[in-house]
CHARMM-style PDB file with segment names, atoms N, HN, CA, C and O in Angstrom:
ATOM      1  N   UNK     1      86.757  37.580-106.827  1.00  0.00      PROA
ATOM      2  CA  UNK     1      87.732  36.819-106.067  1.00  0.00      PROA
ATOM      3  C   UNK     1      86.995  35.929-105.067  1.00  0.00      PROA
ATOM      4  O   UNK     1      86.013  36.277-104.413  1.00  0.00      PROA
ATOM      5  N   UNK     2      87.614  34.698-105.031  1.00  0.00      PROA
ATOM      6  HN  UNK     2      88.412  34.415-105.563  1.00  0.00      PROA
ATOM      7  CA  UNK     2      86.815  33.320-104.109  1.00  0.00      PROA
ATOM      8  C   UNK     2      87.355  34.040-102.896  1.00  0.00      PROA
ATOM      9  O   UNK     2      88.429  34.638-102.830  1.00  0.00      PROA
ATOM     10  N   UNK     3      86.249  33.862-101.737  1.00  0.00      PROA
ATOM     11  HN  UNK     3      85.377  33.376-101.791  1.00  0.00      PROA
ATOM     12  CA  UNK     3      86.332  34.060-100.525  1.00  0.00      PROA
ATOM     13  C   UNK     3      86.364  33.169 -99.895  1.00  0.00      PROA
ATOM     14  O   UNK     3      85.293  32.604-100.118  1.00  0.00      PROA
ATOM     15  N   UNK     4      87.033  32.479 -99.040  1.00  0.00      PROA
ATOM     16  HN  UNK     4      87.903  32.938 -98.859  1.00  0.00      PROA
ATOM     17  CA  UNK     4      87.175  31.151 -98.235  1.00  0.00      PROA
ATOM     18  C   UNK     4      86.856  31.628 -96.430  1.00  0.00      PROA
ATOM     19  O   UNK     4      87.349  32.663 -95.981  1.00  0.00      PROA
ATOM     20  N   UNK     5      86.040  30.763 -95.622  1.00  0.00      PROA
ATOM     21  HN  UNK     5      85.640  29.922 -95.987  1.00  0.00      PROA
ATOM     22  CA  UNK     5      86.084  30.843 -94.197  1.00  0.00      PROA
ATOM     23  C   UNK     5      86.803  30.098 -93.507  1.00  0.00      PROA
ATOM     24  O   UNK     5      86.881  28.948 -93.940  1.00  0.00      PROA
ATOM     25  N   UNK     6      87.715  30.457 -92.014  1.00  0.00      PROA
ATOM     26  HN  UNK     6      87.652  31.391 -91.663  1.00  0.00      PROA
ATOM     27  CA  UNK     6      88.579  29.791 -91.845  1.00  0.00      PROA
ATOM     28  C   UNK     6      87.730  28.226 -91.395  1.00  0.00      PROA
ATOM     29  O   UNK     6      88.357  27.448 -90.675  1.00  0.00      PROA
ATOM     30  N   UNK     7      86.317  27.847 -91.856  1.00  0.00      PROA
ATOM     31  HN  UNK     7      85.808  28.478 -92.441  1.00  0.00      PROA
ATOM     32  CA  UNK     7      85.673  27.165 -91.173  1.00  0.00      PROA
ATOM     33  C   UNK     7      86.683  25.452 -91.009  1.00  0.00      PROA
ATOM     34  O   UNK     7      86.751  24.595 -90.128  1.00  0.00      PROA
ATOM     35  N   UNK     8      87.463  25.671 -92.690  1.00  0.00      PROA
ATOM     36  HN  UNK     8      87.408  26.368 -93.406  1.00  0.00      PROA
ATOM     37  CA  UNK     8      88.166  24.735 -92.287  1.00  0.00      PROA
ATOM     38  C   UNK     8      89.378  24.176 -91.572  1.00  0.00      PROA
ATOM     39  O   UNK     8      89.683  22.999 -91.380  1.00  0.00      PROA
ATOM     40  N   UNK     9      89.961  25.224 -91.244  1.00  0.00      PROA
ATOM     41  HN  UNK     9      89.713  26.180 -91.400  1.00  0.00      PROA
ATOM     42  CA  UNK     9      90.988  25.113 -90.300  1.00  0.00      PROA
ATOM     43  C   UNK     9      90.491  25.117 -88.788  1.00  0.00      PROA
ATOM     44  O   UNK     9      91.269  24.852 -87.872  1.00  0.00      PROA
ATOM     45  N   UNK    10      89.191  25.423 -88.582  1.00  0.00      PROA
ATOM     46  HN  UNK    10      88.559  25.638 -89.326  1.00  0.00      PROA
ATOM     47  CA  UNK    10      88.649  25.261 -87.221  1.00  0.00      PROA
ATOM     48  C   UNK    10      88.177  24.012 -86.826  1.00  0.00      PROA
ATOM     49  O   UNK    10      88.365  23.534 -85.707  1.00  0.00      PROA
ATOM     50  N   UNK    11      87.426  23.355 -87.942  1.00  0.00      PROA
ATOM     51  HN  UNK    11      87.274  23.742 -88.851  1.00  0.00      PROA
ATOM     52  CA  UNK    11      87.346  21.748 -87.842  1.00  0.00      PROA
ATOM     53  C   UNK    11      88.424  21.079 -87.366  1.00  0.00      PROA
ATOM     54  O   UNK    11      88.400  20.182 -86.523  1.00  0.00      PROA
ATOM     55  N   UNK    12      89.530  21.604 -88.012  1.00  0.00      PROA
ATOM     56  HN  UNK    12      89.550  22.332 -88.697  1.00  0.00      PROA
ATOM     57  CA  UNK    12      90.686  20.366 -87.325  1.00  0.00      PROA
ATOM     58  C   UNK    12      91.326  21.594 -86.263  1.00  0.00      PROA
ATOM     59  O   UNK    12      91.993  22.510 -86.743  1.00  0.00      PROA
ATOM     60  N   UNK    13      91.144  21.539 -85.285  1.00  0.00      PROA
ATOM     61  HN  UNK    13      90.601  20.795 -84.895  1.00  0.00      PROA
ATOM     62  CA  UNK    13      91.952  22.477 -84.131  1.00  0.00      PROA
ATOM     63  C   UNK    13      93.143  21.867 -84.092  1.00  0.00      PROA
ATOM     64  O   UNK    13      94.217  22.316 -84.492  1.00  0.00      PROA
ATOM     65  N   UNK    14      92.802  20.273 -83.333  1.00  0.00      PROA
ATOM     66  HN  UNK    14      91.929  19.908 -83.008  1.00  0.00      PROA
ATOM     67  CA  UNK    14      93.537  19.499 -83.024  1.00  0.00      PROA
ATOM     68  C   UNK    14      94.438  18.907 -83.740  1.00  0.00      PROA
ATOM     69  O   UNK    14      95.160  18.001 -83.325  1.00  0.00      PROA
ATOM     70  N   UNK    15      94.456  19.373 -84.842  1.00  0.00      PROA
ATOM     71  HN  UNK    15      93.870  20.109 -85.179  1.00  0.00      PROA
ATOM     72  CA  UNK    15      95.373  18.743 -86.199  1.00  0.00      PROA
ATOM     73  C   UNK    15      96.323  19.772 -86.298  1.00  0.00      PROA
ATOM     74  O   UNK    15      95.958  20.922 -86.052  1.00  0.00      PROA
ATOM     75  N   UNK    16      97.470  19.544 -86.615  1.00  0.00      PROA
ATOM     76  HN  UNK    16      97.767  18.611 -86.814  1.00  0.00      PROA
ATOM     77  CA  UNK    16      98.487  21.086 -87.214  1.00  0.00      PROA
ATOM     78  C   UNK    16      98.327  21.129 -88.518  1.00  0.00      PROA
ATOM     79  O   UNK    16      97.951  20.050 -88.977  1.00  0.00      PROA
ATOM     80  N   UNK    17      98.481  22.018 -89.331  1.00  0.00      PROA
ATOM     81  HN  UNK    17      98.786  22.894 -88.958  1.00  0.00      PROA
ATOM     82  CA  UNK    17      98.635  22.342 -90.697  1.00  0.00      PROA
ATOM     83  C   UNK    17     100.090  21.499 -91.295  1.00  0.00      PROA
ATOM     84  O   UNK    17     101.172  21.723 -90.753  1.00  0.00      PROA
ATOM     85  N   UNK    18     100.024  20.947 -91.953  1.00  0.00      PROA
ATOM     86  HN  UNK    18      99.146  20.764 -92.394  1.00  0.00      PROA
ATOM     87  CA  UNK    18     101.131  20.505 -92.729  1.00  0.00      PROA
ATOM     88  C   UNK    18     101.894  20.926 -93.844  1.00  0.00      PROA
ATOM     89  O   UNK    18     101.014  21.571 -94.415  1.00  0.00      PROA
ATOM     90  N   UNK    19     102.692  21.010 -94.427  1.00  0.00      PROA
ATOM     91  HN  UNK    19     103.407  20.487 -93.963  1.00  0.00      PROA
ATOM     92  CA  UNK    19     103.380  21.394 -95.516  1.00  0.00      PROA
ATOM     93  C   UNK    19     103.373  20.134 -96.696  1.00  0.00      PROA
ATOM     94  O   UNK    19     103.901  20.229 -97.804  1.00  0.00      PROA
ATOM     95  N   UNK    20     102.790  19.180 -96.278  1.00  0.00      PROA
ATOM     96  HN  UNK    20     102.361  19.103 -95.378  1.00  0.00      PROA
ATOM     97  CA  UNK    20     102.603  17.881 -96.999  1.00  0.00      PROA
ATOM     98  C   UNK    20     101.006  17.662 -97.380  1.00  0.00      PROA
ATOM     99  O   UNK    20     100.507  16.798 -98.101  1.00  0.00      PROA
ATOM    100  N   UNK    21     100.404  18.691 -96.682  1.00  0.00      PROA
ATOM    101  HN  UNK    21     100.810  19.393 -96.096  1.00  0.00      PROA
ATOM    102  CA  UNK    21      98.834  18.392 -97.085  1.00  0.00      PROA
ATOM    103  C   UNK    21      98.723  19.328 -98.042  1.00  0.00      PROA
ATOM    104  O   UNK    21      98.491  20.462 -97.621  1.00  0.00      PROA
ATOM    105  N   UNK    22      98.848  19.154 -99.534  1.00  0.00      PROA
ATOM    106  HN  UNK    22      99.037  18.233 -99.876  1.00  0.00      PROA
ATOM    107  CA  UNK    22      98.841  19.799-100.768  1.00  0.00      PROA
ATOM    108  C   UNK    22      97.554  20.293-101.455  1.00  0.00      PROA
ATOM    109  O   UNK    22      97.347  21.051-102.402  1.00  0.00      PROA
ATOM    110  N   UNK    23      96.516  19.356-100.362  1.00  0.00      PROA
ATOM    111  HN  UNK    23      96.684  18.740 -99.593  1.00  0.00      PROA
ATOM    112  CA  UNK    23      94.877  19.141-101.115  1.00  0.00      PROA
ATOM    113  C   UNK    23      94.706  20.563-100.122  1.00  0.00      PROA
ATOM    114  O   UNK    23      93.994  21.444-100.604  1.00  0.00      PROA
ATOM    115  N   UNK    24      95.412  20.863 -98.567  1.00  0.00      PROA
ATOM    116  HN  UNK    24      95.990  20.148 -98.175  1.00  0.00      PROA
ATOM    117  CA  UNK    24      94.730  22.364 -97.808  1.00  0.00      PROA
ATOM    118  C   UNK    24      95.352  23.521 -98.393  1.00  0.00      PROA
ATOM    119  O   UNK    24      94.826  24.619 -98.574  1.00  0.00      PROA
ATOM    120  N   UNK    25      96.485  23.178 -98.662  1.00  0.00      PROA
ATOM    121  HN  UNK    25      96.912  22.286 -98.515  1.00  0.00      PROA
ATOM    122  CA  UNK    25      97.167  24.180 -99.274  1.00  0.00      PROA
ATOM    123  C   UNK    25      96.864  25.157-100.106  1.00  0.00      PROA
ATOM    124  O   UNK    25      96.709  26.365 -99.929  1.00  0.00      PROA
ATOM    125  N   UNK    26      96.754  24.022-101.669  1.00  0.00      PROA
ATOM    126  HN  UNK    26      96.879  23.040-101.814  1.00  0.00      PROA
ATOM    127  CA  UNK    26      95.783  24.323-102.470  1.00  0.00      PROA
ATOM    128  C   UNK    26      94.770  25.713-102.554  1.00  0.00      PROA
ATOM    129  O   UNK    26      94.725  26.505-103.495  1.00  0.00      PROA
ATOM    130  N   UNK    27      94.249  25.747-101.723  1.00  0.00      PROA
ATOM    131  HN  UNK    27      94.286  25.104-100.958  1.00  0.00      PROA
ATOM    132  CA  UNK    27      92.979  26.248-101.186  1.00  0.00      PROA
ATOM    133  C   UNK    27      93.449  27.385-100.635  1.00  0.00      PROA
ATOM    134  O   UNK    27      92.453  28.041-100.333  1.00  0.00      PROA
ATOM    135  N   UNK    28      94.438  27.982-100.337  1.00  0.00      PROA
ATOM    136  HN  UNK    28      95.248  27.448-100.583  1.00  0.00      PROA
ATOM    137  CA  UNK    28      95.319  29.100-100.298  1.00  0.00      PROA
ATOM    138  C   UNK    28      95.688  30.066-101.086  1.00  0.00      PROA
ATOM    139  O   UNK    28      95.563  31.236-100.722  1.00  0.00      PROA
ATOM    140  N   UNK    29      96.268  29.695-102.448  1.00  0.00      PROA
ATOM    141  HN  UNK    29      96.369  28.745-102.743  1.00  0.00      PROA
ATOM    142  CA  UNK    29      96.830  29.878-103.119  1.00  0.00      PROA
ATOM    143  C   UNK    29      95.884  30.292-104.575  1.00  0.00      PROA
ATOM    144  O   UNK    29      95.045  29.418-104.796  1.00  0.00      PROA
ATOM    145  N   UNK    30      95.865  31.166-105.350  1.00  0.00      PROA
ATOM    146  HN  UNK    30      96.546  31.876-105.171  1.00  0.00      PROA
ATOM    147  CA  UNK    30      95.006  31.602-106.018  1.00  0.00      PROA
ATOM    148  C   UNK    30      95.735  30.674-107.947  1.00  0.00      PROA
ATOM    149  O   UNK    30      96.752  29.989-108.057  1.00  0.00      PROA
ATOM    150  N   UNK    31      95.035  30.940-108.744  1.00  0.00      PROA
ATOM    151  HN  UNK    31      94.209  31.497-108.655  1.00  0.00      PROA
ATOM    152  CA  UNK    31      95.123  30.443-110.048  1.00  0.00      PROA
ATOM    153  C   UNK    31      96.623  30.451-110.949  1.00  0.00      PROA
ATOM    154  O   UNK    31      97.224  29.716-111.731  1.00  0.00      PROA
ATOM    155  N   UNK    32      96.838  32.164-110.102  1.00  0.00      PROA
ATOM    156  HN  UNK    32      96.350  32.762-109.466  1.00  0.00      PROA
ATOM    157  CA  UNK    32      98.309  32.151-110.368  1.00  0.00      PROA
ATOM    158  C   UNK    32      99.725  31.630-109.701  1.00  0.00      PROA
ATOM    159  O   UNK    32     100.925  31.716-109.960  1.00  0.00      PROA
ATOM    160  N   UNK    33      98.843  31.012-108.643  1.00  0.00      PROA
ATOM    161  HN  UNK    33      97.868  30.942-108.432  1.00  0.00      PROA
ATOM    162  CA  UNK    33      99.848  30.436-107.257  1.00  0.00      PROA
ATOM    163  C   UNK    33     100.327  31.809-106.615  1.00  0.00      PROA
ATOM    164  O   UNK    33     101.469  32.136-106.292  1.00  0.00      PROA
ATOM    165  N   UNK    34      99.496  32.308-106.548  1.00  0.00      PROA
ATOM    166  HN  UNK    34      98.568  32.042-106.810  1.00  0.00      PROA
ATOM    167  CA  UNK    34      99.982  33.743-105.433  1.00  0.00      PROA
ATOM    168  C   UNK    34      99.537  33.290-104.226  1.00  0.00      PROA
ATOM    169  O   UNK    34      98.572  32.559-104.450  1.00  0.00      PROA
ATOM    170  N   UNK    35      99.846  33.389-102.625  1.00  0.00      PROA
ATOM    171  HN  UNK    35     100.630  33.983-102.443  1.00  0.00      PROA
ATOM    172  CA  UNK    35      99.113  33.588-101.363  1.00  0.00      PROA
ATOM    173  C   UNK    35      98.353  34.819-101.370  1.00  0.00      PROA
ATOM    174  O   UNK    35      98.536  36.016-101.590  1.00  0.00      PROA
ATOM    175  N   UNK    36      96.925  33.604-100.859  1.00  0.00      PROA
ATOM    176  HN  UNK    36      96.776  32.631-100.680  1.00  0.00      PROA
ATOM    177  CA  UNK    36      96.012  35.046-100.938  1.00  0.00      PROA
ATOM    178  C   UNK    36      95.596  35.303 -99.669  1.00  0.00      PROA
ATOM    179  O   UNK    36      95.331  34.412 -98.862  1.00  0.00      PROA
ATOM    180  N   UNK    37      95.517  36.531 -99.432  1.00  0.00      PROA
ATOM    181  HN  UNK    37      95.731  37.256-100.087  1.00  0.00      PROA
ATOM    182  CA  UNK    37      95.655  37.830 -98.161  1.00  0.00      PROA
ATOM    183  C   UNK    37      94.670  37.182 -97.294  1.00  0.00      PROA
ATOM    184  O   UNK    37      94.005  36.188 -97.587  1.00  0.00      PROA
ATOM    185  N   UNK    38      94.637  37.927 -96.057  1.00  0.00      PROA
ATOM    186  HN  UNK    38      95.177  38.735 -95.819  1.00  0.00      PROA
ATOM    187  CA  UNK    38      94.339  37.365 -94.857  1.00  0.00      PROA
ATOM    188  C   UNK    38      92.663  37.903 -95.034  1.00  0.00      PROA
ATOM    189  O   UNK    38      91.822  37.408 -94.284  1.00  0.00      PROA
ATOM    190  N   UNK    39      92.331  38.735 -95.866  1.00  0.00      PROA
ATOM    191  HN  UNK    39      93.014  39.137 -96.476  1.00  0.00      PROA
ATOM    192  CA  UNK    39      90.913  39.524 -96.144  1.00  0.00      PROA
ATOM    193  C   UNK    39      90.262  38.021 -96.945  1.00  0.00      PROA
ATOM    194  O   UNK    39      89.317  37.340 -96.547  1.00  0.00      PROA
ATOM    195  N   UNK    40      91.076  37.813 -98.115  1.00  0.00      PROA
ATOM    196  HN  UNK    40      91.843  38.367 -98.437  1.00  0.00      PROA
ATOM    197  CA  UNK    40      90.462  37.115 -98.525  1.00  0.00      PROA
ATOM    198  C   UNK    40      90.106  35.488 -98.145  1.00  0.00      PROA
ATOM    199  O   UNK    40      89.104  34.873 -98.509  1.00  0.00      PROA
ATOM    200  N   UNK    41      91.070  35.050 -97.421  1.00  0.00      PROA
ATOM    201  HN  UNK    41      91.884  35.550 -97.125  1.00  0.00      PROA
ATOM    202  CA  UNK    41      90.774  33.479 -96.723  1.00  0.00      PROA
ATOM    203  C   UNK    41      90.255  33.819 -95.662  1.00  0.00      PROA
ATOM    204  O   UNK    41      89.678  32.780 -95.338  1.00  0.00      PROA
ATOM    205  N   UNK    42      89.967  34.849 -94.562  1.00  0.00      PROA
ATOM    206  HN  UNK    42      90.436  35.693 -94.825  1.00  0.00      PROA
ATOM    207  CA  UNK    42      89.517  35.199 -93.358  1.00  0.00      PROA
ATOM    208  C   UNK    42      90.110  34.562 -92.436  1.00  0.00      PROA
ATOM    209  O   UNK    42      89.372  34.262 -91.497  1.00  0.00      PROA
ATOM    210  N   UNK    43      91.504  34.144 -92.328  1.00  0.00      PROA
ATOM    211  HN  UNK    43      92.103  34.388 -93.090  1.00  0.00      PROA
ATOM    212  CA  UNK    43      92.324  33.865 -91.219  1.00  0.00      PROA
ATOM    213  C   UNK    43      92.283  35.190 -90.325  1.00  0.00      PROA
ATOM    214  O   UNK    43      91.703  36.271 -90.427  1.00  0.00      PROA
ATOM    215  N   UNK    44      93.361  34.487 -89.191  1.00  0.00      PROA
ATOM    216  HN  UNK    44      93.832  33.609 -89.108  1.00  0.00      PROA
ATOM    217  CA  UNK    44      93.332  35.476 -88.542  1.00  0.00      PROA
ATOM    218  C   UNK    44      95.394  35.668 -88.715  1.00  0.00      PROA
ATOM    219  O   UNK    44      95.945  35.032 -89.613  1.00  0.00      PROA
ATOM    220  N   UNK    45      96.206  36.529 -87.810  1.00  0.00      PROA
ATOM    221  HN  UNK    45      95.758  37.046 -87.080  1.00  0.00      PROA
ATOM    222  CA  UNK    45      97.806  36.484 -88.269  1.00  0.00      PROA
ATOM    223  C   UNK    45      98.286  35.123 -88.469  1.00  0.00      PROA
ATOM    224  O   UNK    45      98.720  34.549 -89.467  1.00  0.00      PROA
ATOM    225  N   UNK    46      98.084  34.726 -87.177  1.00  0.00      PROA
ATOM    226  HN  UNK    46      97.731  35.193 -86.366  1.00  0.00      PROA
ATOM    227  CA  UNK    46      98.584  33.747 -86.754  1.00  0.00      PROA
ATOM    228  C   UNK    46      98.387  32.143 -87.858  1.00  0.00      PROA
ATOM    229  O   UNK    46      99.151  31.201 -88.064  1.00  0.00      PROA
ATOM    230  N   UNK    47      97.650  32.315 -88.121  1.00  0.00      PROA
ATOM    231  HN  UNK    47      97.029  33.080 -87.954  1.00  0.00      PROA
ATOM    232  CA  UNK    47      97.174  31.236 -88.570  1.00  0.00      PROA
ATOM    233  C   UNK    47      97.719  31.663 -90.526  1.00  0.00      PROA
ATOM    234  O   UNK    47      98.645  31.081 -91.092  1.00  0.00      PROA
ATOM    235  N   UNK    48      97.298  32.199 -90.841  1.00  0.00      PROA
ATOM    236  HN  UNK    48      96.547  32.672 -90.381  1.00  0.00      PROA
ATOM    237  CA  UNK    48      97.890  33.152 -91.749  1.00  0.00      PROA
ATOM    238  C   UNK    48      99.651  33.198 -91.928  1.00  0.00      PROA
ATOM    239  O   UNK    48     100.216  33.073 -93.014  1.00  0.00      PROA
ATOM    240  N   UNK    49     100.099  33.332 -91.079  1.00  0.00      PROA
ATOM    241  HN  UNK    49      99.639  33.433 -90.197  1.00  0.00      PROA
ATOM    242  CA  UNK    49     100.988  33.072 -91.319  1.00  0.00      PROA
ATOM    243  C   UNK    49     101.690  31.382 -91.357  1.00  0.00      PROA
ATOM    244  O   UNK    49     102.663  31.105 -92.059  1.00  0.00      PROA
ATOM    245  N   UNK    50     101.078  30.518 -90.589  1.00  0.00      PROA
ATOM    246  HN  UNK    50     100.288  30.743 -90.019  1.00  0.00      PROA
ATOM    247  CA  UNK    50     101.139  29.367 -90.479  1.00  0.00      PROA
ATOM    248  C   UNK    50     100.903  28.696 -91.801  1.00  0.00      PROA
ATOM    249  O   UNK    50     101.457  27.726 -92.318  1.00  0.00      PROA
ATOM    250  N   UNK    51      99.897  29.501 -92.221  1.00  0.00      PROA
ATOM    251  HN  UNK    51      99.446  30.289 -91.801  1.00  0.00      PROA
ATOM    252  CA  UNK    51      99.767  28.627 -93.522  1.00  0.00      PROA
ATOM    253  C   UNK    51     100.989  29.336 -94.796  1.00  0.00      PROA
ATOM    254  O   UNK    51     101.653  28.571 -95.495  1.00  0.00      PROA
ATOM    255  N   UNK    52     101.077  30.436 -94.880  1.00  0.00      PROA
ATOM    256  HN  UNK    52     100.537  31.058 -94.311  1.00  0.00      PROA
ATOM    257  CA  UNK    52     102.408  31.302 -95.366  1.00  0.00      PROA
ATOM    258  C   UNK    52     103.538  30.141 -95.577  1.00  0.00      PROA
ATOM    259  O   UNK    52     103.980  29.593 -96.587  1.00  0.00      PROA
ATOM    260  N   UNK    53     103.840  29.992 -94.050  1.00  0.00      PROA
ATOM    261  HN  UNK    53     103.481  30.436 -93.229  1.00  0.00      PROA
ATOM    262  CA  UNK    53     105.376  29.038 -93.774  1.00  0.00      PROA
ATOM    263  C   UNK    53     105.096  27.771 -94.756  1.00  0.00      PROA
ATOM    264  O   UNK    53     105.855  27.406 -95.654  1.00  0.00      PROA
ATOM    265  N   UNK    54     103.782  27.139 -94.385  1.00  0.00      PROA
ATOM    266  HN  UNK    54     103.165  27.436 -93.655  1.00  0.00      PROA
ATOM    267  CA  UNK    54     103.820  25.989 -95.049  1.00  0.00      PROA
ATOM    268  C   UNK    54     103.798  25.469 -96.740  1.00  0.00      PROA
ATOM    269  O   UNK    54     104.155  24.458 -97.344  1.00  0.00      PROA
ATOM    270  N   UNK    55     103.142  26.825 -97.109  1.00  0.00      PROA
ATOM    271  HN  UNK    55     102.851  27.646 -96.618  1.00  0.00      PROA
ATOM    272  CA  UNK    55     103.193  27.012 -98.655  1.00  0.00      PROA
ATOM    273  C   UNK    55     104.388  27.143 -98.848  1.00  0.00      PROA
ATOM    274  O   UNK    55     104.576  26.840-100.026  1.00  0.00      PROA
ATOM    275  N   UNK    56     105.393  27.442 -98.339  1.00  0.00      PROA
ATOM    276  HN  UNK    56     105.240  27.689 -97.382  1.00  0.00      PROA
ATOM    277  CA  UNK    56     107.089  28.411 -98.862  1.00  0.00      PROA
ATOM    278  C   UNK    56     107.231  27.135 -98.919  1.00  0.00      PROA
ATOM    279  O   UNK    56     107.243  26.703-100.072  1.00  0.00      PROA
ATOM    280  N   UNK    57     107.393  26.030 -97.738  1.00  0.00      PROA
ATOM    281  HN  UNK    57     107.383  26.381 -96.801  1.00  0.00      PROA
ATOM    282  CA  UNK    57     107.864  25.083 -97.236  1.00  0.00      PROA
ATOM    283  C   UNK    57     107.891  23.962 -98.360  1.00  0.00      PROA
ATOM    284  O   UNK    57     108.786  23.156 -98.614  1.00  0.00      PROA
ATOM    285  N   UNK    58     106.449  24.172 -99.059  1.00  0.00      PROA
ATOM    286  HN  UNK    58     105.721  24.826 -98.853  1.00  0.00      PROA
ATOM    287  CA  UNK    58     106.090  23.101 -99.608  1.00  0.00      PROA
ATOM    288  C   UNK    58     106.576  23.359-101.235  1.00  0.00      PROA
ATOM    289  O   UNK    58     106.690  22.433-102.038  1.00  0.00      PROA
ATOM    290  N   UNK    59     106.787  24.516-101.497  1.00  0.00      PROA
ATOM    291  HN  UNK    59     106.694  25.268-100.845  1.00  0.00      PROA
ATOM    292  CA  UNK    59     107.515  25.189-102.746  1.00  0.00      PROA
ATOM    293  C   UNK    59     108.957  24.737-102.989  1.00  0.00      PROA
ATOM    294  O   UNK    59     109.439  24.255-104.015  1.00  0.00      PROA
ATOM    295  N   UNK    60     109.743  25.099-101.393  1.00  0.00      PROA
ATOM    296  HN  UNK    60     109.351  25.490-100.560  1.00  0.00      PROA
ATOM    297  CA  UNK    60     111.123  24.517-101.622  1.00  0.00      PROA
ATOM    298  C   UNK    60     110.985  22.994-102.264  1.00  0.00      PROA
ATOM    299  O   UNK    60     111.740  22.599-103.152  1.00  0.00      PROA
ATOM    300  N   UNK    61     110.082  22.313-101.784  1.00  0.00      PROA
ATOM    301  HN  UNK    61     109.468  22.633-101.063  1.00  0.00      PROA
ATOM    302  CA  UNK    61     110.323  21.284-101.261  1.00  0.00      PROA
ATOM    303  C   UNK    61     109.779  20.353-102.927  1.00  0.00      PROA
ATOM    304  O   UNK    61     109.872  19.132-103.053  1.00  0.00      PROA
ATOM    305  N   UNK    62     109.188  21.391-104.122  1.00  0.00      PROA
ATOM    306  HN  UNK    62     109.112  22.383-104.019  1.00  0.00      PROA
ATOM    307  CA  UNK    62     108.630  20.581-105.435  1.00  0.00      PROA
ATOM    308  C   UNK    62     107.458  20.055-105.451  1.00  0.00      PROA
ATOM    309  O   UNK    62     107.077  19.321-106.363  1.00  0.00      PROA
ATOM    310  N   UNK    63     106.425  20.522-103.963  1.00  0.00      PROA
ATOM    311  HN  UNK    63     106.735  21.118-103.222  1.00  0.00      PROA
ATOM    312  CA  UNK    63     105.559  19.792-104.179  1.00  0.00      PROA
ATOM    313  C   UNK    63     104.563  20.694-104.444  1.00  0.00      PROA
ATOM    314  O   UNK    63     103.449  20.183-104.555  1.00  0.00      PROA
ATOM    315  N   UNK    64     104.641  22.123-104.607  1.00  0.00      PROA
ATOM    316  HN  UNK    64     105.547  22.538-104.516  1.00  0.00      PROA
ATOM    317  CA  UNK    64     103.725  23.214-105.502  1.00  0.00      PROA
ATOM    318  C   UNK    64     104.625  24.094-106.067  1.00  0.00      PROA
ATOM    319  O   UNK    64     105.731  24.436-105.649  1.00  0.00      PROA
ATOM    320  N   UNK    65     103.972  24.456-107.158  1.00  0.00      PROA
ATOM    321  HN  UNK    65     103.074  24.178-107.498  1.00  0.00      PROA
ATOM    322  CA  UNK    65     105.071  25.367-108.048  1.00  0.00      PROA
ATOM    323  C   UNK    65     105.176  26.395-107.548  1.00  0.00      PROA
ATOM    324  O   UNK    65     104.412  26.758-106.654  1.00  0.00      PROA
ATOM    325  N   UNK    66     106.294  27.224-108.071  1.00  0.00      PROA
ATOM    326  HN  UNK    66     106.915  26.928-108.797  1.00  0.00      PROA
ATOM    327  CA  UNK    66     105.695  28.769-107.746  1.00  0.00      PROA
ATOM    328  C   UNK    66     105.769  29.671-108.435  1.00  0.00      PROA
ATOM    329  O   UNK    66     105.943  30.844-108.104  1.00  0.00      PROA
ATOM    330  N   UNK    67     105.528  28.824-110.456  1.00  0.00      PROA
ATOM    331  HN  UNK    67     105.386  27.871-110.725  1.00  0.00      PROA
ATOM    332  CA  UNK    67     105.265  29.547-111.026  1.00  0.00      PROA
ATOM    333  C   UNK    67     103.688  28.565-111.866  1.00  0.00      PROA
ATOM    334  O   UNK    67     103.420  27.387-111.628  1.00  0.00      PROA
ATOM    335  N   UNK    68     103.045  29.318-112.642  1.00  0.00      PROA
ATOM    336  HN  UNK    68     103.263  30.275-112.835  1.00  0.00      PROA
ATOM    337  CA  UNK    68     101.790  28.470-113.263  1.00  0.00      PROA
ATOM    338  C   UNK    68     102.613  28.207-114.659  1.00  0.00      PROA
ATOM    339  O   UNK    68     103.509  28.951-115.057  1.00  0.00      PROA
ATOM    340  N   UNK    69     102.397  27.639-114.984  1.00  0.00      PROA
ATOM    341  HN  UNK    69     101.669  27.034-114.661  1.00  0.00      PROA
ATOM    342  CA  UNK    69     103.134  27.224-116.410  1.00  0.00      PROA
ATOM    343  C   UNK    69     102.464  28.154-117.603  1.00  0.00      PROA
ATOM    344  O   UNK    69     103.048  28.544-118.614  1.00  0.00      PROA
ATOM    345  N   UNK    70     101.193  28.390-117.257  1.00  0.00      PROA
ATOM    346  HN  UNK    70     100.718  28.073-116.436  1.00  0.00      PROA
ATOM    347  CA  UNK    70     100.049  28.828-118.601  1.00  0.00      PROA
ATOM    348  C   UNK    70     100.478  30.228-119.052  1.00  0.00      PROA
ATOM    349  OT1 UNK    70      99.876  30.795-119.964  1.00  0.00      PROA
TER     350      UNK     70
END
C-alpha cells in the first residue's frame, strides 16, 4: 500500500483544500476509490477529515466516481 506524507498539504497552509481540486484529491483515494485511512496518508484528524468532506463533496457533485468501473 502507497504511503503518502502530509508534505503536501503543508506546502499550501495558506491555501484551503478544495472539493474542485480533483488532481489533490486524487491522491487520497486508493485504485478502488476507497478513502484511505489517516495511517496511510499521515494526516492528522483534522485535516483528514477535511479532506473526507471534500471527496464526499466532490462525489455528489460527478466530479469523482464512487464506484471504479473495472
Amino acid at each position: 500500500m502507497a504511503s503518502y506524507n502530509n508534505k503536501y498539504i503543508s506546502e499550501k497552509k495558506n491555501e484551503i483544500l478544495d472539493y474542485k481540486d480533483i488532481d489533490v484529491l486524487r491522491k487520497f483515494i486508493n485504485d478502488q476509490n476507497k478513502i484511505l485511512s489517516r495511517r496511510s496518508t499521515g494526516l492528522n484528524s483534522k485535516q483528514q477529515k477535511q479532506v473526507t468532506k471534500c471527496i464526499k463533496r466532490a462525489r455528489m457533485l460527478a466530479l469523482l466516481p464512487f464506484l471504479n468501473k473495472d
